[in-house]
C-alpha positions as CSV (number, residue, x, y, z in Angstrom):
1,X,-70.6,-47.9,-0.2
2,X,-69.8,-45.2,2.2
3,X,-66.1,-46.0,1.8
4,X,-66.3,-45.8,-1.7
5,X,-67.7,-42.3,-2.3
6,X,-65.0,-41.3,0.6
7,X,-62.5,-42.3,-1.1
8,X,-62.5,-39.5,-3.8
9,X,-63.0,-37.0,-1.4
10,X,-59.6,-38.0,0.7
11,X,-57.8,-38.3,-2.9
12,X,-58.6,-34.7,-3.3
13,X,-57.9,-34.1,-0.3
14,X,-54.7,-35.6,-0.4
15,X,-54.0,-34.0,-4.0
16,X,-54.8,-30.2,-2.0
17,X,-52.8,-31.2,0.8
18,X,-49.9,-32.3,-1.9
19,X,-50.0,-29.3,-3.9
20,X,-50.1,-26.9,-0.6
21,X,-47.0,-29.0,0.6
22,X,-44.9,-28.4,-2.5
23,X,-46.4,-24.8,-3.0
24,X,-45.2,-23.5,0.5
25,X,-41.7,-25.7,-0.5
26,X,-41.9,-23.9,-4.0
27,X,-42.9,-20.2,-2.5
28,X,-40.3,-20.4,0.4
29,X,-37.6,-21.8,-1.8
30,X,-37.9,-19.0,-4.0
31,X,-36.1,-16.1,-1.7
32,X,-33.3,-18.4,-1.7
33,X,-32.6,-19.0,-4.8
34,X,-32.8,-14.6,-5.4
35,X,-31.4,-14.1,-2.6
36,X,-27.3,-13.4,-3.0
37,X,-23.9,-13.0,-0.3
38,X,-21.0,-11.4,0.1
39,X,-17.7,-13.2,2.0
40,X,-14.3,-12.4,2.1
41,X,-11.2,-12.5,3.9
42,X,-9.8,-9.8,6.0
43,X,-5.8,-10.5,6.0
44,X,-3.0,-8.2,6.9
45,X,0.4,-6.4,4.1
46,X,1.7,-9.9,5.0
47,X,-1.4,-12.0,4.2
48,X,-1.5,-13.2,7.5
49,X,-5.5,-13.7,8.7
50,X,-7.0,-11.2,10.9
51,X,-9.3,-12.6,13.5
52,X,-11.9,-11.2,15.4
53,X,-12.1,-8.5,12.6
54,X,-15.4,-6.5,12.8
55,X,-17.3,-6.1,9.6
56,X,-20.3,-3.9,8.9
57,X,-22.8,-4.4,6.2
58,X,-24.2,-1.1,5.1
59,X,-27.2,-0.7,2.7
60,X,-27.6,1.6,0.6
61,X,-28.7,4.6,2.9
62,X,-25.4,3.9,4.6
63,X,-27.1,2.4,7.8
64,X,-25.6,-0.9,9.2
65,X,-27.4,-3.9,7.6
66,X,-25.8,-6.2,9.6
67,X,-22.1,-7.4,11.9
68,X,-20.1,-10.0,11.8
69,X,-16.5,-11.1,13.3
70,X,-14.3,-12.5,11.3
71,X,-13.2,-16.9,12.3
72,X,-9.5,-17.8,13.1
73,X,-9.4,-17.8,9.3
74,X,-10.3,-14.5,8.7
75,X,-13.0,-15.0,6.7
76,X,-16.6,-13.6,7.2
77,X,-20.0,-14.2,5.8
78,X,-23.5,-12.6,5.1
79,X,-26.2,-14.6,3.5
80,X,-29.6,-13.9,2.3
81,X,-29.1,-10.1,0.9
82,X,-31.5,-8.8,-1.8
83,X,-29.8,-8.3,-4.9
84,X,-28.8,-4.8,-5.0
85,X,-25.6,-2.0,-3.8
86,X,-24.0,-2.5,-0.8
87,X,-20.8,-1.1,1.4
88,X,-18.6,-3.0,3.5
89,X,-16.8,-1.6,6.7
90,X,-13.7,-3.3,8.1
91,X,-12.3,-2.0,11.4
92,X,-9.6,-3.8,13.4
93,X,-7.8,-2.7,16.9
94,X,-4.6,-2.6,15.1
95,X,-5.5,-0.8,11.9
96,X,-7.3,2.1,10.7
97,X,-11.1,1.3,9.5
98,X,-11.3,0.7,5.5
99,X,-14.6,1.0,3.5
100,X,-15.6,-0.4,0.2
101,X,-18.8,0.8,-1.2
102,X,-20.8,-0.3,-4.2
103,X,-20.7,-3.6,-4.1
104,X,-23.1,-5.2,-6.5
105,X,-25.0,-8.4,-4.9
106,X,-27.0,-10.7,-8.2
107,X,-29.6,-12.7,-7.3
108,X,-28.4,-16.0,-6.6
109,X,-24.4,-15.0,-6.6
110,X,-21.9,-14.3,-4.0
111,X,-19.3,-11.2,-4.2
112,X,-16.1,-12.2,-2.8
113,X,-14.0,-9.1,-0.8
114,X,-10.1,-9.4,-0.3
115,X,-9.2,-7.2,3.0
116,X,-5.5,-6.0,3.2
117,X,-5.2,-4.0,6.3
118,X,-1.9,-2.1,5.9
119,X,-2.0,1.0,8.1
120,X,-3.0,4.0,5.8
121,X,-2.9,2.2,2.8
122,X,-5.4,-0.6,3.3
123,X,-7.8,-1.4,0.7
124,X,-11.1,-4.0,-0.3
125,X,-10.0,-5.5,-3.7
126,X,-13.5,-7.2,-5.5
127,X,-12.2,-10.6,-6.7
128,X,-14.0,-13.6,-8.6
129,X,-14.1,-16.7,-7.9
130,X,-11.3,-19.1,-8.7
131,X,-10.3,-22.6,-8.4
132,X,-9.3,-22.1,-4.9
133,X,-12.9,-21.0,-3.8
134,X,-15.0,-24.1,-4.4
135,X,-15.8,-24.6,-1.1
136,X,-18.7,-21.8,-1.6
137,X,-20.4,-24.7,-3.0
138,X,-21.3,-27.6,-0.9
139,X,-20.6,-31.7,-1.4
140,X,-24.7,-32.0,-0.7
141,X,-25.2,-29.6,-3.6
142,X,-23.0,-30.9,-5.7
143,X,-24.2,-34.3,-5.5
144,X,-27.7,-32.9,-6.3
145,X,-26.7,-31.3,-9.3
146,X,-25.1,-34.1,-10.6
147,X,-28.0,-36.3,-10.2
148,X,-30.8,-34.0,-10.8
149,X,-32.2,-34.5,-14.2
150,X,-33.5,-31.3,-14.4
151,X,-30.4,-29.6,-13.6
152,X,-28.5,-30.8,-16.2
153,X,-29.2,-28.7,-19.0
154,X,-28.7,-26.0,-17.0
155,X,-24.8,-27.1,-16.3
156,X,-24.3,-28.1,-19.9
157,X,-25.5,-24.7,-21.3
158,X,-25.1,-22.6,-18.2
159,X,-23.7,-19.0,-19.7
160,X,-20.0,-19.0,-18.5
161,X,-19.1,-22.3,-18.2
162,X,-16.6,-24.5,-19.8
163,X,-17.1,-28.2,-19.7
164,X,-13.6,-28.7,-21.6
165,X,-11.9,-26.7,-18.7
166,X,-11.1,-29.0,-15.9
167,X,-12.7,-27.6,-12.5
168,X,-15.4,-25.3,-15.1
169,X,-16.6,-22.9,-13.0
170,X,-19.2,-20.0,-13.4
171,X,-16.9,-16.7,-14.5
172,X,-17.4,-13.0,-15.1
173,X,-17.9,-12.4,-18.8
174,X,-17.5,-8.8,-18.7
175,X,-14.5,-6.9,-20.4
176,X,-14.1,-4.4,-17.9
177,X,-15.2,-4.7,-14.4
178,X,-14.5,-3.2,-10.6
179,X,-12.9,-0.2,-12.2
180,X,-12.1,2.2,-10.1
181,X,-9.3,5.5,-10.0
182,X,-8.0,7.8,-8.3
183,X,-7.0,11.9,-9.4
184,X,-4.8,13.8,-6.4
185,X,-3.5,16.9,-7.1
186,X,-1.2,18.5,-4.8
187,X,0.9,21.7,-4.0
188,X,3.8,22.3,-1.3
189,X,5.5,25.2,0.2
190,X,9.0,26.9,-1.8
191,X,11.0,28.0,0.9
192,X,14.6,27.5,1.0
193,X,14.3,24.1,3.4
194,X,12.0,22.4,1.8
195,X,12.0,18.5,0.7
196,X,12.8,16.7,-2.6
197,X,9.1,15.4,-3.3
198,X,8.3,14.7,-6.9
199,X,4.7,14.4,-6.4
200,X,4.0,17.5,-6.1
201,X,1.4,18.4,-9.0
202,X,-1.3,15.9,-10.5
203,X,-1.1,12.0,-10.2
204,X,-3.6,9.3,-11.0
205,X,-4.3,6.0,-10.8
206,X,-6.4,3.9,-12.5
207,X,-7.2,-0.2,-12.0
208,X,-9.5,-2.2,-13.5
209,X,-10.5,-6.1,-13.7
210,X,-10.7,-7.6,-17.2
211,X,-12.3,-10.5,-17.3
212,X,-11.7,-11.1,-13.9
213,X,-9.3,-12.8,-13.3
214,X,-6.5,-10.0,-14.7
215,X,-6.0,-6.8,-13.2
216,X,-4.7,-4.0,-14.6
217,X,-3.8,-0.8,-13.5
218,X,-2.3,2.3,-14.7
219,X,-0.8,5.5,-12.9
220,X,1.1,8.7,-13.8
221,X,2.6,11.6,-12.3
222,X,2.6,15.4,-13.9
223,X,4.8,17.3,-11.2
224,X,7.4,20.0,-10.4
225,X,9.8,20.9,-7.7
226,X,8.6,23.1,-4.6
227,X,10.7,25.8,-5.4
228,X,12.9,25.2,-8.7
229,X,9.7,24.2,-10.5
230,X,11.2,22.0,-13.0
231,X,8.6,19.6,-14.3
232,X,8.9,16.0,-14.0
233,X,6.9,13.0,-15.0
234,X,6.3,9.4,-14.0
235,X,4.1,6.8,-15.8
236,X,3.4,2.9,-14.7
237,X,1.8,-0.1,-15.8
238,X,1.1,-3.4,-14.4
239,X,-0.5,-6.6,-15.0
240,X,-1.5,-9.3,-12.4
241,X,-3.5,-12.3,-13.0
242,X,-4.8,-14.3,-10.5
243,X,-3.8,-18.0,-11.3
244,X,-4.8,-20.5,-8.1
245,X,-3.0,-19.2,-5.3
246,X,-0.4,-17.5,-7.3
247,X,-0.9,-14.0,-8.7
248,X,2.3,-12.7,-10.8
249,X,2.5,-9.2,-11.6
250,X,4.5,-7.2,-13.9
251,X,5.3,-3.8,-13.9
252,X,6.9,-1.3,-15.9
253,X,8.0,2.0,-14.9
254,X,9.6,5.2,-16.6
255,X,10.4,8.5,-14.8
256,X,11.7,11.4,-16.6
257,X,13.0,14.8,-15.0
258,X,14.6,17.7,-16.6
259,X,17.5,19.5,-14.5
260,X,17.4,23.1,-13.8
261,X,19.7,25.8,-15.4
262,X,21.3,26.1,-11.9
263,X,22.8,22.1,-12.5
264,X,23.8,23.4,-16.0
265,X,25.7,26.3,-14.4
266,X,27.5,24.4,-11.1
267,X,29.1,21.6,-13.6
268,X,30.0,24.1,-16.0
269,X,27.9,23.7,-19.1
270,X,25.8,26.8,-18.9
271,X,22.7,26.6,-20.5
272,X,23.2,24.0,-23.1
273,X,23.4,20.4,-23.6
274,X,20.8,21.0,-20.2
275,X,21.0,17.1,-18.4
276,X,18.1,15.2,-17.5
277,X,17.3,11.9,-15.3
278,X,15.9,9.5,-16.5
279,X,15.0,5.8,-15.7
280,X,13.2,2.8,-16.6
281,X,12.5,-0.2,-14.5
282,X,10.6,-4.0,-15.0
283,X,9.8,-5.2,-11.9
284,X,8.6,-8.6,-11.5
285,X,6.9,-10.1,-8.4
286,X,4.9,-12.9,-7.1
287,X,3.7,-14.8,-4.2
288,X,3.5,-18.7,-3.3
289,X,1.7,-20.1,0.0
290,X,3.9,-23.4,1.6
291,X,1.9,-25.2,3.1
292,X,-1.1,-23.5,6.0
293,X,1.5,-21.4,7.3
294,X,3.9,-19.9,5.0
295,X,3.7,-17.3,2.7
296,X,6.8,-16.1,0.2
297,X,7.0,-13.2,-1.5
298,X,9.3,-12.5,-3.7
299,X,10.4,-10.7,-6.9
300,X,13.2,-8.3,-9.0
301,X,13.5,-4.8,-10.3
302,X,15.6,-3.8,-13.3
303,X,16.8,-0.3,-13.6
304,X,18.1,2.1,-15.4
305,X,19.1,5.5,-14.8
306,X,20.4,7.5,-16.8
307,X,22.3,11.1,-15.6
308,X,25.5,12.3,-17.4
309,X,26.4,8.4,-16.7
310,X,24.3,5.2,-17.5
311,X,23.5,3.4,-14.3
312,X,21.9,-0.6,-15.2
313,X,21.7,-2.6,-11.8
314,X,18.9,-5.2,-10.6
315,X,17.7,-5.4,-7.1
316,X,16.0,-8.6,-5.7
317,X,13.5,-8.6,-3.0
318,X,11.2,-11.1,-0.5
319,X,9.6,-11.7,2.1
320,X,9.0,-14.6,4.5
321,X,6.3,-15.3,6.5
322,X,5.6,-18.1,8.6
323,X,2.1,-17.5,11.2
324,X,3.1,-19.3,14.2
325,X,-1.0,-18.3,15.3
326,X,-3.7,-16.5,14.0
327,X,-2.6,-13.2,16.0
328,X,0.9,-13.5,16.1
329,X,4.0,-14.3,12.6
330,X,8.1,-14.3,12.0
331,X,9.1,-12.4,9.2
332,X,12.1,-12.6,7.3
333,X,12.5,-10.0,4.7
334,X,15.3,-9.1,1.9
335,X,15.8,-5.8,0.1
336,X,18.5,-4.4,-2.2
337,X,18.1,-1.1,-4.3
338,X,15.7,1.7,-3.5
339,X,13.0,1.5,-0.9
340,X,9.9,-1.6,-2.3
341,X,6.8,0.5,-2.3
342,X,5.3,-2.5,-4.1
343,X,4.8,-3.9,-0.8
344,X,2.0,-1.3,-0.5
345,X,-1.6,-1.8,-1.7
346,X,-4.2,0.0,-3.3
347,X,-4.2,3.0,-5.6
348,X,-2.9,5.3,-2.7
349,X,0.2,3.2,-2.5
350,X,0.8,3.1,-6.4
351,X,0.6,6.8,-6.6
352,X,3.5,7.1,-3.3
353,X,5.7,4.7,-5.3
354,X,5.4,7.0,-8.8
355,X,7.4,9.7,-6.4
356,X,10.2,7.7,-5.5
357,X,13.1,9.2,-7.8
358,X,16.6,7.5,-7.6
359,X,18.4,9.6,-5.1
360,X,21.4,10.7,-7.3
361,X,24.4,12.1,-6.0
362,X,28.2,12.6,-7.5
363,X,31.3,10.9,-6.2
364,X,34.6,11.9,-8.2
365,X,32.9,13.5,-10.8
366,X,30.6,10.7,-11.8
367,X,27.0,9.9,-11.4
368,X,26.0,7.6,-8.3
369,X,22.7,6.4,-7.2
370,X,22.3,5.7,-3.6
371,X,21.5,1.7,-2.6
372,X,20.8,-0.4,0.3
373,X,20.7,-3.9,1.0
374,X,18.6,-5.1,4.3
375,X,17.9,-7.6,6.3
376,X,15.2,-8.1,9.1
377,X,13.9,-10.7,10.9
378,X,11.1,-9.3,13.2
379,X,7.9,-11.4,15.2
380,X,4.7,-8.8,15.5
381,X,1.8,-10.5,17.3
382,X,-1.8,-8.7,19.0
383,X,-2.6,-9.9,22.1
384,X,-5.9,-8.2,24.1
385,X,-6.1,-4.5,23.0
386,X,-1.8,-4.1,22.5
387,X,0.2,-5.0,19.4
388,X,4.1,-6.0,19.7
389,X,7.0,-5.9,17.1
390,X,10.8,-7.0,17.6
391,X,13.2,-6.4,14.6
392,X,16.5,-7.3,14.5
393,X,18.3,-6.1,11.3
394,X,21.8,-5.4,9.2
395,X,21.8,-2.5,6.6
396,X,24.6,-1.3,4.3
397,X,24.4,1.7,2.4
398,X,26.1,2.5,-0.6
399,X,26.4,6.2,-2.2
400,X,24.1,7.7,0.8
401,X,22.8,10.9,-0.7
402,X,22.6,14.1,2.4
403,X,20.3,17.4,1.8
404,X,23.2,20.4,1.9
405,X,22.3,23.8,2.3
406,X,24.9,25.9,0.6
407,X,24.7,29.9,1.1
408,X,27.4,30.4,-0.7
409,X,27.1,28.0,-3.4
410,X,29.3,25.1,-4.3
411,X,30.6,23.3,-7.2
412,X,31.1,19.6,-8.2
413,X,34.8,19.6,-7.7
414,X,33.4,18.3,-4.0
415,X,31.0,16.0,-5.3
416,X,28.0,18.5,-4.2
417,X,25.4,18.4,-6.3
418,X,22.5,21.2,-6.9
419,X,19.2,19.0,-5.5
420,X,16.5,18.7,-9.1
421,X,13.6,19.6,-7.2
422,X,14.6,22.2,-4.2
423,X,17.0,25.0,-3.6
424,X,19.5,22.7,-1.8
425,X,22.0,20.3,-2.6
426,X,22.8,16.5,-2.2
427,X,26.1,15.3,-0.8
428,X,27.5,12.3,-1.6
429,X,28.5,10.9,2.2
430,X,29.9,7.4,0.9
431,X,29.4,4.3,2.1
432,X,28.4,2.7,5.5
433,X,26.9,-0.8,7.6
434,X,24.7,-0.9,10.2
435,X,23.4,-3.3,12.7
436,X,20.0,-2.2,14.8
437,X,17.4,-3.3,16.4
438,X,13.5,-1.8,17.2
439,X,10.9,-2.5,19.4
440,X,7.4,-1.4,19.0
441,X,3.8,-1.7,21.2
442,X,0.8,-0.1,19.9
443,X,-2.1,0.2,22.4
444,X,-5.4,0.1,20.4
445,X,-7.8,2.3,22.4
446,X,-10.9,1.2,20.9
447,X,-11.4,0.9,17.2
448,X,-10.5,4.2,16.1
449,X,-7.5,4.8,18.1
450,X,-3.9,3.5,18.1
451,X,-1.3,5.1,20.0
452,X,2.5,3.5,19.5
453,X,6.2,3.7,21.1
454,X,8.6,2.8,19.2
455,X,12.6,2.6,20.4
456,X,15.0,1.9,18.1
457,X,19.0,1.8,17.7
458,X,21.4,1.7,14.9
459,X,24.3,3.4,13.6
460,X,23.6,6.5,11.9
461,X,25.6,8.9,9.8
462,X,26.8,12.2,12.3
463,X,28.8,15.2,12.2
464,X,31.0,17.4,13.1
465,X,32.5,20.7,12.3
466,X,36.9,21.2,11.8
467,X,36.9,19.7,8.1
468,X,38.4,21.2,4.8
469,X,35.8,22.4,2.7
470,X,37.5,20.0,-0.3
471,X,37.1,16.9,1.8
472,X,33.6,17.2,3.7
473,X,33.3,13.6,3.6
474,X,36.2,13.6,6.4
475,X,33.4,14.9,8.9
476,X,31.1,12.7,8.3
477,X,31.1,9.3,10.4
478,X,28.6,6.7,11.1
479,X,28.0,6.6,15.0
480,X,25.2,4.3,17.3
481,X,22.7,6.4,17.8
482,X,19.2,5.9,19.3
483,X,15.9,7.2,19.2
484,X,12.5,7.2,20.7
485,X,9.3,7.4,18.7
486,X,5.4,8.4,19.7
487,X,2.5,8.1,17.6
488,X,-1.2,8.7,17.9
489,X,-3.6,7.5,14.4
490,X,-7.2,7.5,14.2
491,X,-10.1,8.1,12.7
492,X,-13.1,10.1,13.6
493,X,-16.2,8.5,14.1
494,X,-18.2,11.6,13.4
495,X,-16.5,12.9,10.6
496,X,-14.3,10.6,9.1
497,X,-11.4,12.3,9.3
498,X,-8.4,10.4,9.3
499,X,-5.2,11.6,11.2
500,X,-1.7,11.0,12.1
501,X,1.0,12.8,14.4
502,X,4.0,11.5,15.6
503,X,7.1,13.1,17.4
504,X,10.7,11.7,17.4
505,X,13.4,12.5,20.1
506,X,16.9,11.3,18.9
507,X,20.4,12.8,18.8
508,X,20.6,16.0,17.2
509,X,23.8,15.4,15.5
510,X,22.9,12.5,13.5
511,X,21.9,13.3,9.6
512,X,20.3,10.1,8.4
513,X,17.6,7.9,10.6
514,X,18.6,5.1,12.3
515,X,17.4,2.8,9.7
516,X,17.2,4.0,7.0
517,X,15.3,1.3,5.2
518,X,13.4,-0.1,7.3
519,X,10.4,-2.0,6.3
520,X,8.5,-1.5,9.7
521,X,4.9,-0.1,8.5
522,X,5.1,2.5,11.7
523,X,8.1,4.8,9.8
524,X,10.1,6.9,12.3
525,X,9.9,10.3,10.9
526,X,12.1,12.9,12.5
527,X,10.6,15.8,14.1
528,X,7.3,16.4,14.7
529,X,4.7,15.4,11.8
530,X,1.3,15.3,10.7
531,X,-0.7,13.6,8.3
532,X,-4.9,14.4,8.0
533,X,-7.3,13.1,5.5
534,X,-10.1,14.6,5.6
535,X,-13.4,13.2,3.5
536,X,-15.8,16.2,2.1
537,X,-19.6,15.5,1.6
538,X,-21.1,14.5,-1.6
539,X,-24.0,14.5,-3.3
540,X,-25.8,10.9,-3.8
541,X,-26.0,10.8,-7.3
542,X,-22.6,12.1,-7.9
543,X,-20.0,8.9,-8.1
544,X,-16.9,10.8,-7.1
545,X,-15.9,11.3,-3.7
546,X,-13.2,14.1,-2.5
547,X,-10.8,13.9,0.3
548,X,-8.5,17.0,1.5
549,X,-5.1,15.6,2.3
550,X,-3.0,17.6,4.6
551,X,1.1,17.0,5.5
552,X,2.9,18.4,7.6
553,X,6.8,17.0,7.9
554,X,9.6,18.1,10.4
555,X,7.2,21.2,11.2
556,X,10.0,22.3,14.5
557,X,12.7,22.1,11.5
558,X,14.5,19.6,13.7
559,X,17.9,17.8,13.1
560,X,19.2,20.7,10.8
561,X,22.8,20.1,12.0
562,X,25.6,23.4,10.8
563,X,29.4,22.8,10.0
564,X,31.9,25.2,9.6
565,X,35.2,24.3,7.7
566,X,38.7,25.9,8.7
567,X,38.6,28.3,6.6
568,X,35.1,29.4,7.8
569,X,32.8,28.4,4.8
570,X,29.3,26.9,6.6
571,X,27.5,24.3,5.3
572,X,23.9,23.0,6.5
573,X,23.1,19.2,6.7
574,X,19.4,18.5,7.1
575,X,18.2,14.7,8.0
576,X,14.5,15.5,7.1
577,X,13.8,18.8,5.3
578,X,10.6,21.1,6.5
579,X,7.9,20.7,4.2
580,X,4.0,22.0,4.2
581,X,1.9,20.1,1.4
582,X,-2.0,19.6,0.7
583,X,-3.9,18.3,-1.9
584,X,-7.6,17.4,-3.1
585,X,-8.1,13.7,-4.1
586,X,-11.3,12.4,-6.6
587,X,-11.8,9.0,-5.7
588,X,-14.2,7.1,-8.1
């Protein structure tokens, strides 16, 4: 009898104890399941994996939320965030920090960062998730889901999912999404000696996600020359969608500058029938990963330009890296034409590229635009706190364009040319090969300071004076010639501020550098140079931030190299014009 009115006593008992089980499951499950993440990987311009990246977590008030390193892979991790804002913070030894802020964590989702460390121009790109990112979810989960009864529903009438798509997966349904742009405006010195820069004026850039998986972006240029002040503009747009591990992109690009009245006059046609450049290009590039350890990248620009003469040409272009570890890769690399800035990233770089103008020049009376076709093998590895780079590479030049200073003036009937933006003019020097070689070490003094040597030889164009004034080409000749590079970058820990200064020693009587395309990220810039960017506090609620941008080029007006003909007429050749510039940037 005594067992019998027990028993419903331990029942209920049992039922509590049942119920208090599942309810702490239920209660502690519940976090999880609002709880989000954000992981990413932190590669380098090459997409080769950083390791041993740090990254900070920031909340809201900007304080560190939490650090992690990133695996042999590159990738990090952070679990178990409250839905909410958040900032990332990448630094590496070898690379300026980079910071991504606003970063939007759902309940239950995960945000996915791509890291391209890149010197000055690194950036955090907000991707989605893909077909090549289903390891987020795991085999044990996926069995559950496809067994649980009560999950079903949920995957048949999920929002965002596609059961006719093969690998459906859970996508962004937004239009528009991780927009974000850029506004610079700049102005420059208008001395005599100054530089060729189109970018002087206001640029922008603008790129946004639509529905995910395609990017689009879209930048302009409203400039003028430092001193002739003739306006010139440059538009772009490009489209790249994400497809696997591929991710085309197409670009078009049209530039447009009118000549001033001083080009009219030197070629004889006054003040009518005023000449202007133009040019369009397509440009068409894409990327395919062979394998764990190879990466090619590859593409081709079209052009046009069009100045007195019609110029069509098309330049191809790759890259070939094969990661022989996760700190050290062989590169091969191909380029023909003008300079690839779409080997840069982010909206900085898309605004740089906008100011690349063809370098025209005349040669016998007719239109030439100066080309290059390069070669380079180099290995770059990081071992401890130093960084090493060998390059080995062949360069021919066709149509090089020089900076002339001309007190007396000159006209085309020797193939000098009035410069479109300056007071100067360009020379057409001809044609000319090179063979060189560089080697680089960068010694990363902890995370905000890099301080590299850099020695390279090639032949270079010199000269020397004795020439006729009709035939200045005659004393121009391409020599060997070395030179020796230092360089200190950072950023400021207490304000932000990031800097640059380099010196170069070479031989004063070369005109062009040693390379002169190179596609080494650490440029040799002649002379001694400067480069600050310098971040000026906001308010909270306002979502634009400002940066002061200070550059200071060839400020000891160094390799400015005088001829003087027979007949005592004295030119000026400059390799790297003196040029002051600053600028306010609106980042949003």
């Amino acid at each position: 009898m005594s067992g019998n009115r027990l028993r419903p006593v331990l029942l209920a008992a049992s039922g509590v104890a049942a119920l208090s089980l599942f309810g702490s499951i239920g209660f502690a499950a519940a976090p999880a399941r609002l709880a989000g993440a954000i992981s990413g990987l932190v590669t380098d311009g090459s997409g080769t994996p950083q390791m041993g990246a740090a990254v900070f977590l920031l909340n809201p008030q900007e304080r560190i939320f939490g650090r992690v390193l990133t695996d042999e892979k590159g990738a990090f991790a952070f679990a178990g965030l409250a839905p909410g804002f958040y900032a990332v913070r990448v630094t590496l030894s070898s690379f300026l920090p980079v910071v991504r802020e606003n970063i939007l964590v759902q309940p239950g989702g995960r945000s996915l960062l791509n890291v391209s460390l890149a010197g000055l121009l690194s950036s955090i790109e907000l991707v989605y998730p893909g077909p090549d990112h289903r390891a987020i979810m795991t085999d044990d989960w996926k069995w559950v889901l496809r067994t649980s009864t009560a999950t079903r529903p949920v995957l048949r009438f999920g929002p965002g999912w596609r059961i006719d798509a093969p690998g459906a997966r859970n996508q962004n349904t937004s239009v528009f999404s991780d927009t974000r742009g850029l506004v610079r405006v700049s102005a420059g010195d208008g001395g005599d000696f100054t530089g060729s820069d189109g970018d002087l004026g206001t640029a922008f850039a603008l790129a946004t996600s639509v529905f995910g998986a395609n990017q689009v972006q879209v930048s302009g240029n409203v400039g003028y020359g430092a001193q002739s002040r003739v306006p010139s503009t440059s538009f772009r747009t490009s489209y790249r969608r994400e497809i696997g591990g591929a991710a085309p992109e197409l670009s078009v690009t049209m530039r447009q500058l009118y000549a001033p009245f001083r080009v009219a006059d030197s070629l004889g046609g006054g003040n009518s029938g005023l000449p202007s450049l133009r040019s369009l290009s397509f440009s068409l590039r894409d990327k395919t990963q062979i394998g764990d350890a190879l990466l090619f990248e590859y593409g081709i620009s079209m052009d046009s330009v069009t100045f007195f003469d019609r110029l069509n040409y098309a330049s191809p272009f790759g890259r070939l890296t094969y990661t022989l570890a996760p700190n050290s890769a062989v590169q091969f690399t191909y380029m023909s034409g003008l300079p690839r800035p779409e080997f840069e990233s982010g909206l900085t770089g898309e605004i740089s590229s906008l100011s690349q103008l063809p370098r025209v020049s005349l040669r016998g009376g007719r239109a030439k635009v100066q080309r290059a076709e390069n070669f380079e093998l180099a290995w770059h590895g990081t071992y401890g706190s130093r960084s090493y780079r060998v390059a080995a590479s062949r360069e021919n030049v066709s149509n090089a364009a020089l900076m002339l200073f001309t007190p007396d003036g000159a006209g085309s009937q020797n193939d000098i040319l009035p410069d479109l933006f300056s007071g100067n003019s360009i020379y057409n020097a001809g044609d000319y090969g090179s063979l060189g070689a560089s080697v680089s070490v960068t010694q990363h003094l902890g995370e905000n300071l890099n301080v590299t040597a850099v020695y390279s030889t090639a032949a270079a164009l010199a000269a020397s004076s004795g020439g006729t004034p009709d035939d200045l080409r005659s004393m121009i000749t391409a020599s060997r010639r070395q030179a020796l590079t230092a360089r200190v970058s950072g950023i400021s820990p207490w304000t932000g501020t990031h800097f640059a200064a380099s010196y170069q020693l070479a031989d004063g009587r070369a005109v062009t550098p040693s390379l002169l395309y190179s596609v080494q990220r650490a440029r040799a810039e002649a002379g001694l140079n400067f480069h600050v960017r310098q971040p000026i506090p906001s308010f909270s609620f306002v979502p634009v931030r400002m940066e002061a941008t200070a550059d200071l080029r060839n400020l000891l007006a160094q390799g400015y190299l005088p001829l003087t003909t027979f007949d005592g007429r004295r030119y000026l050749l400059m390799q790297t014009p003196r040029s002051v510039r600053g600028g306010l940037s609106f980042i949003f």
